[in-house]
C-alpha positions as CSV (number, residue, x, y, z in Angstrom):
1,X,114.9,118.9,99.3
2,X,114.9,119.1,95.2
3,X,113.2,121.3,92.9
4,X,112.1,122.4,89.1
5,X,110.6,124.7,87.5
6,X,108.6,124.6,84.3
7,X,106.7,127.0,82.2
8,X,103.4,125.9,80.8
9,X,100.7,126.7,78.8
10,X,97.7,124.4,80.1
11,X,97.2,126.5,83.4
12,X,93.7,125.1,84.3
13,X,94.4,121.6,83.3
14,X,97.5,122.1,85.8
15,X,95.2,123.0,88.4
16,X,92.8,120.0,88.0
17,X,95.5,117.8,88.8
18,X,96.7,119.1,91.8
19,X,93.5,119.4,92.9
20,X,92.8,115.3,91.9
21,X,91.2,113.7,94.6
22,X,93.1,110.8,95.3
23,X,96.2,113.1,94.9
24,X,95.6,116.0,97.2
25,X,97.1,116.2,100.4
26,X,96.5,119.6,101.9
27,X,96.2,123.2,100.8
28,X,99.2,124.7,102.2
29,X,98.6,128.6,100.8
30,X,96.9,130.7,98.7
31,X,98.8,133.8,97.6
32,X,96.7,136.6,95.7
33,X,93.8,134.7,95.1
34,X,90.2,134.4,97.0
35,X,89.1,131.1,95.4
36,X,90.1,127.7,96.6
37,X,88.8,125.2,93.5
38,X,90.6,124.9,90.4
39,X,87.6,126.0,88.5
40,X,87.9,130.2,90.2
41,X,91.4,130.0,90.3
42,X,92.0,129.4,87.1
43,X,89.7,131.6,86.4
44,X,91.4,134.6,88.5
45,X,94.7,134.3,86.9
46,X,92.9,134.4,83.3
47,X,91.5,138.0,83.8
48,X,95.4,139.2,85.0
49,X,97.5,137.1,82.0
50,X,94.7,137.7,79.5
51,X,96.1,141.8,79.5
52,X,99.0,139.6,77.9
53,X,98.3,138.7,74.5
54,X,101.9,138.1,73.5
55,X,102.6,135.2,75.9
56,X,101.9,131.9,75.3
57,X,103.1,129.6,78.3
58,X,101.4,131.8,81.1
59,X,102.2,129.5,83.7
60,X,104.3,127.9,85.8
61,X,104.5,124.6,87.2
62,X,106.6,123.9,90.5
63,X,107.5,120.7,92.1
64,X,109.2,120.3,95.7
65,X,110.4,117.1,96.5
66,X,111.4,116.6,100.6
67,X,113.6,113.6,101.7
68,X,112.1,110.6,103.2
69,X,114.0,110.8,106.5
70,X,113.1,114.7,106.6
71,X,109.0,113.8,106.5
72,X,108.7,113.4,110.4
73,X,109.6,117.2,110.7
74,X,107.2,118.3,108.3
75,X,104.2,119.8,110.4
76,X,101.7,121.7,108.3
77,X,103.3,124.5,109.7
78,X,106.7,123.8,108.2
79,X,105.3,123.2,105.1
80,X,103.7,126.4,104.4
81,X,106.7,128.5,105.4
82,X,108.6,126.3,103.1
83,X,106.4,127.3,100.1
84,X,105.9,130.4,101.6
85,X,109.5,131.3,101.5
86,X,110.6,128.8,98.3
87,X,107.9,131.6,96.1
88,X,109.4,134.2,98.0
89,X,113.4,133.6,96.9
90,X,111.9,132.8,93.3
91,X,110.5,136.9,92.9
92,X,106.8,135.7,93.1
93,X,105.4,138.0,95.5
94,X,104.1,140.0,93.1
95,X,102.4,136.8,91.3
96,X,99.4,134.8,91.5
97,X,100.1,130.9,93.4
98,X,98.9,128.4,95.0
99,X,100.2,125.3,96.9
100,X,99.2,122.0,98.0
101,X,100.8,118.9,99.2
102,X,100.3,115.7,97.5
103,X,99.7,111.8,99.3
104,X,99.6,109.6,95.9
105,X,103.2,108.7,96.2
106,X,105.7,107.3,98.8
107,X,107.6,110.5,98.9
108,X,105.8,113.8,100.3
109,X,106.3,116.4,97.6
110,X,104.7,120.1,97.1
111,X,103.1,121.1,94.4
112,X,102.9,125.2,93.3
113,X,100.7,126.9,89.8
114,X,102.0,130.2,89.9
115,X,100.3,133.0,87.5
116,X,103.6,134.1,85.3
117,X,102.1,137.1,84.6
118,X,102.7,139.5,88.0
119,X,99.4,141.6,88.9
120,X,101.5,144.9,87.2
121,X,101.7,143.2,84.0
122,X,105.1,141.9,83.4
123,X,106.3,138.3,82.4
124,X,108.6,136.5,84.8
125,X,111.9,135.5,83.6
126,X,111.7,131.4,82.6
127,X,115.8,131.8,81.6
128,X,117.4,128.5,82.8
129,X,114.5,128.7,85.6
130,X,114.4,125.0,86.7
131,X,118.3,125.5,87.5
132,X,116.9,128.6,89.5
133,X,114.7,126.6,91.6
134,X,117.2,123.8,91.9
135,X,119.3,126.6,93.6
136,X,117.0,127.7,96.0
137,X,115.9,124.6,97.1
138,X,119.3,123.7,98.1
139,X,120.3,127.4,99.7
140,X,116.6,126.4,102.1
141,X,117.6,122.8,103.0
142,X,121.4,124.8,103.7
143,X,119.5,127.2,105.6
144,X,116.5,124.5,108.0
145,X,119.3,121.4,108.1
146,X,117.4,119.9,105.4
147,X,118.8,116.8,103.3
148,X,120.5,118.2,99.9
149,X,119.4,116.4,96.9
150,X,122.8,115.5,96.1
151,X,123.0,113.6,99.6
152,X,120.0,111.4,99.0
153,X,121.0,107.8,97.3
154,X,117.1,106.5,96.7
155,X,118.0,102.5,96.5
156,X,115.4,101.9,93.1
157,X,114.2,97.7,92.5
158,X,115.8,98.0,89.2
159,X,119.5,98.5,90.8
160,X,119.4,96.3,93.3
161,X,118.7,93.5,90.5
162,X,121.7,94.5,88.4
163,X,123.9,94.8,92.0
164,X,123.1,90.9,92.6
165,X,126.1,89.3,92.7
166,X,124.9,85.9,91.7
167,X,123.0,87.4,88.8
168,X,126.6,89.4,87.9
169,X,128.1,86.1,88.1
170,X,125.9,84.2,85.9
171,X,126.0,87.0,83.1
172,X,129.5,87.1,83.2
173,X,129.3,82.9,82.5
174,X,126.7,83.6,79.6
175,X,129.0,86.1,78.0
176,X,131.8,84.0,78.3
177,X,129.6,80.9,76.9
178,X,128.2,83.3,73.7
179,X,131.9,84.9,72.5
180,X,133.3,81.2,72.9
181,X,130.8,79.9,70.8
182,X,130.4,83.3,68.6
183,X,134.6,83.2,67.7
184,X,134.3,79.2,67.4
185,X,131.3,79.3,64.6
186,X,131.9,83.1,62.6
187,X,131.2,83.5,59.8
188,X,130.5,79.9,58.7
189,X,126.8,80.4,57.1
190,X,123.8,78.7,57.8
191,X,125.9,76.0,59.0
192,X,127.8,77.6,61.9
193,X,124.7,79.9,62.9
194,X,123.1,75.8,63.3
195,X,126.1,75.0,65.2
196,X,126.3,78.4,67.2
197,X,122.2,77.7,68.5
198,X,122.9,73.7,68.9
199,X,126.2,74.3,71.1
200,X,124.4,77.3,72.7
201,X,121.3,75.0,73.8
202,X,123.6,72.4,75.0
203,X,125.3,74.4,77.6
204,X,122.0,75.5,79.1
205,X,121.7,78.8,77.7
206,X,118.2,79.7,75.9
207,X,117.5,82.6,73.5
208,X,113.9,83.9,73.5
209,X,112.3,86.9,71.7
210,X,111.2,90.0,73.5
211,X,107.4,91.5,71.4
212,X,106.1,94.9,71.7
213,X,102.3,95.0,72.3
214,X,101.9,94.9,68.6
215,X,103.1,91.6,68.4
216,X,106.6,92.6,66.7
217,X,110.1,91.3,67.6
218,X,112.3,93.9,68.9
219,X,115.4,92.2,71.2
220,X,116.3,88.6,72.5
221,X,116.5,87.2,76.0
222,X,119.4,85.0,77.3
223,X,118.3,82.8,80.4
224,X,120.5,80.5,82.2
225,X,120.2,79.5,85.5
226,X,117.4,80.9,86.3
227,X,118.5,84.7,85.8
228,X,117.6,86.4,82.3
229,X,119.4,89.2,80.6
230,X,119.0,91.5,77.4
231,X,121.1,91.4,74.5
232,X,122.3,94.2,75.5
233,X,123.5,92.7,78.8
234,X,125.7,90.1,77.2
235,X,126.9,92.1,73.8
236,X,126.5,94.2,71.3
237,X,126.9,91.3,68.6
238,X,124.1,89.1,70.2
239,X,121.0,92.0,69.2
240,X,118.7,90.5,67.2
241,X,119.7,92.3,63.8
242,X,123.1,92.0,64.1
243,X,123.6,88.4,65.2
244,X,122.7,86.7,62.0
245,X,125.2,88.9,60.3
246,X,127.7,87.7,62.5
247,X,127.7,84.0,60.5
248,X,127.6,85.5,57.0
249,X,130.4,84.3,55.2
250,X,132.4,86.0,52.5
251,X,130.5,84.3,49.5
252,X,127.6,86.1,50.9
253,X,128.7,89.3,50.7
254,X,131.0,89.3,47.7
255,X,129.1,86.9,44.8
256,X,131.2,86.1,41.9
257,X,129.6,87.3,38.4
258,X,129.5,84.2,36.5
259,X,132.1,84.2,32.7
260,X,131.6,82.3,30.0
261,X,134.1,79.9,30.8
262,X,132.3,78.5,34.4
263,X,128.8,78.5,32.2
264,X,130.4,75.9,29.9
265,X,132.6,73.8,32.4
266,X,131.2,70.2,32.8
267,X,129.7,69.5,36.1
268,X,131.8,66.3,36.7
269,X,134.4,68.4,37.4
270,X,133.1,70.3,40.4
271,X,132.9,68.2,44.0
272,X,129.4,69.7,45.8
273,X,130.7,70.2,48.8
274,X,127.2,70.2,49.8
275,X,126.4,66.9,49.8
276,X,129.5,66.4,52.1
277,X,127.9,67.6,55.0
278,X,128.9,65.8,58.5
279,X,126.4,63.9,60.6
280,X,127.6,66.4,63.5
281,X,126.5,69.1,61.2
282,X,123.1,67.5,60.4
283,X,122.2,66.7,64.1
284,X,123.1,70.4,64.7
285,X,121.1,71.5,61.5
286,X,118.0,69.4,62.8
287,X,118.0,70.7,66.4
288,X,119.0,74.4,65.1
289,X,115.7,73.6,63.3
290,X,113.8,72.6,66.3
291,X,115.0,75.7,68.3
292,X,113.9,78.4,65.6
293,X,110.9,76.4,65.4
294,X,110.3,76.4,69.2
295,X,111.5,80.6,69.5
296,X,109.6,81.5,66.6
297,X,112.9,82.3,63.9
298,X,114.6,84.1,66.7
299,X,117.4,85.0,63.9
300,X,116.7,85.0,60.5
301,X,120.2,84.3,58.2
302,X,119.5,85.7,54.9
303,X,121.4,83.3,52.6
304,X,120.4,83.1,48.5
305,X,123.1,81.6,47.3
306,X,123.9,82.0,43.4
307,X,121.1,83.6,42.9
308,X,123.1,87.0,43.4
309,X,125.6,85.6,40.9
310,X,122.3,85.9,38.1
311,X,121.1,88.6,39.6
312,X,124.1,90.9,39.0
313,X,124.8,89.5,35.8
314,X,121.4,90.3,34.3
315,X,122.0,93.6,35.8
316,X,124.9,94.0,34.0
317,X,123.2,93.1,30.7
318,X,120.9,95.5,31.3
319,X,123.0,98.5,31.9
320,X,125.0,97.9,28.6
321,X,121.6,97.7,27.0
322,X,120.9,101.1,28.3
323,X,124.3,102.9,27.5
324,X,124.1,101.2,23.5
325,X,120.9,103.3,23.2
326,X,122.1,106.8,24.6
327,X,124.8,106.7,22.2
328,X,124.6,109.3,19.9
329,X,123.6,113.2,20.3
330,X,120.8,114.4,21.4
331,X,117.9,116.4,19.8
């Protein structure tokens, strides 16, 4: 059995869900209170906790959870001394509640909207309280051979996935794919992000984007052999911002500021490596082209060339400009 404990505010909305059809199992007790619809219960505990003007979260909102292998035991019966003595051990006796069970979920679990303000006036203690209830829920299931919450191991969809050992395999082939080709192609440019994709499509492995409802790119997804993973999955340098900065190469990020000497060198001189370019690289170029063009840019390599070079020199003009005309003292 597991428990917490919450104080609220929204008392009568509370009570309208617990009360849900659909939702509601059974009404396992009623404890200072004549009415049994949300509607006059609500508005019983209003005329105690409106003598409280100070208080704002004049509720509180209980939740029992009981192990699936402890349902068979659970007779009505059972279940009403459980919440019966569960409000008891929390100091509720002098409080407003009620309790119900609920059937919309797999798991049996008790719901309880107690009045926080007792029928004398005073405000319960909510200090640490879901560790309160937590408590006494374990000291009961101590107490009626119930299963601790600590014992139960609930096997979830999402872990048996990860726990496949043919899907652990294949991601650990993906990664090993990705870093090869990752530490083979850094920090090359355009070029090597080309080759990275190209060499990356050739071994099986695709990249697709992951969109948000609004339509907006926010991960990539590996697939090979039939299993998928996130970005996350295979490493923190495939994500989707910080791949493309892993093929940015150091003219990128440090431009030169052109002098007056490269401004009047002849152009004969220089050999564009540029036009060099390998028919490997142009194949991978071309197909590194098809894939962004089939996944939508799934990386976008910001590349500009010289352009910073002019950029940061005109800059640079500028800022002399600036500091010619402040000379002086000022009026």
């Amino acid at each position: 059995m597991i428990a917490k404990c919450k104080a609220i505010a929204h008392g009568g909305n509370a009570l309208e869900y617990i009360f849900c059809e659909g939702k509601l199992g059974r009404l396992l007790a009623l404890h200072n209170l004549c009415g049994e619809t949300p509607k006059e219960i609500h508005e019983e505990m209003k005329l105690i906790n409106d003598y409280n003007s100070r208080c704002k979260n004049k509720f509180l909102r209980i939740e029992i959870g009981i192990a699936p292998k402890d349902e068979p035991l659970m007779t009505f019966k059972t279940l009403n001394r459980l919440a019966l003595l569960f409000a008891k051990q929390m100091g509720l006796d002098d409080h407003q509640w009620v309790a119900v069970t609920h059937k919309d979920t797999d798991n049996l679990h008790i719901h309880i909207i107690a009045n926080r303000i007792s029928l004398g006036g005073q405000v319960y203690d909510t200090t640490f309280v879901s560790n309160r209830a937590a408590r006494v829920a374990e000291d009961l299931s101590h107490k009626y051979g119930l299963t601790i919450a600590n014992e139960v191991h609930s096997a979830r969809p999402h872990r048996k996935v990860q726990a496949d050992p043919a899907r652990e395999r294949t991601k650990h082939q993906v990664r090993n794919i990705c870093y090869a080709l990752l530490e083979k192609h850094k920090g090359k440019g355009l070029s090597g992000h080309s080759m990275f994709l190209y060499e990356l499509h050739r071994s099986g492995v695709t990249i697709e984007r992951m969109k948000n409802k609004q339509g907006k790119v926010y991960g990539l997804k590996f697939t090979y052999d039939g299993h998928s993973f996130k970005a996350s999955e295979i490493g923190r340098d495939f994500g989707f911002r910080t791949l493309p900065k892993q093929f940015e190469s150091d003219n990128t990020l440090k431009p030169i500021i052109p002098s007056a000497h490269s401004s009047t060198r002849s152009t004969n001189d220089s050999t564009p490596t540029t036009q060099v370019a390998s028919p490997v690289v142009d194949v991978a170029l071309d197909t590194a082209g098809s894939l962004l063009s089939e996944t939508g840019e799934v990386t976008a390599l910001q590349t500009h060339g010289a352009d910073y070079a002019e950029i940061a020199w005109q800059r640079r003009l500028r800022n002399q400009a600036v500091k010619k005309k402040k000379r002086g003292r000022g009026i």
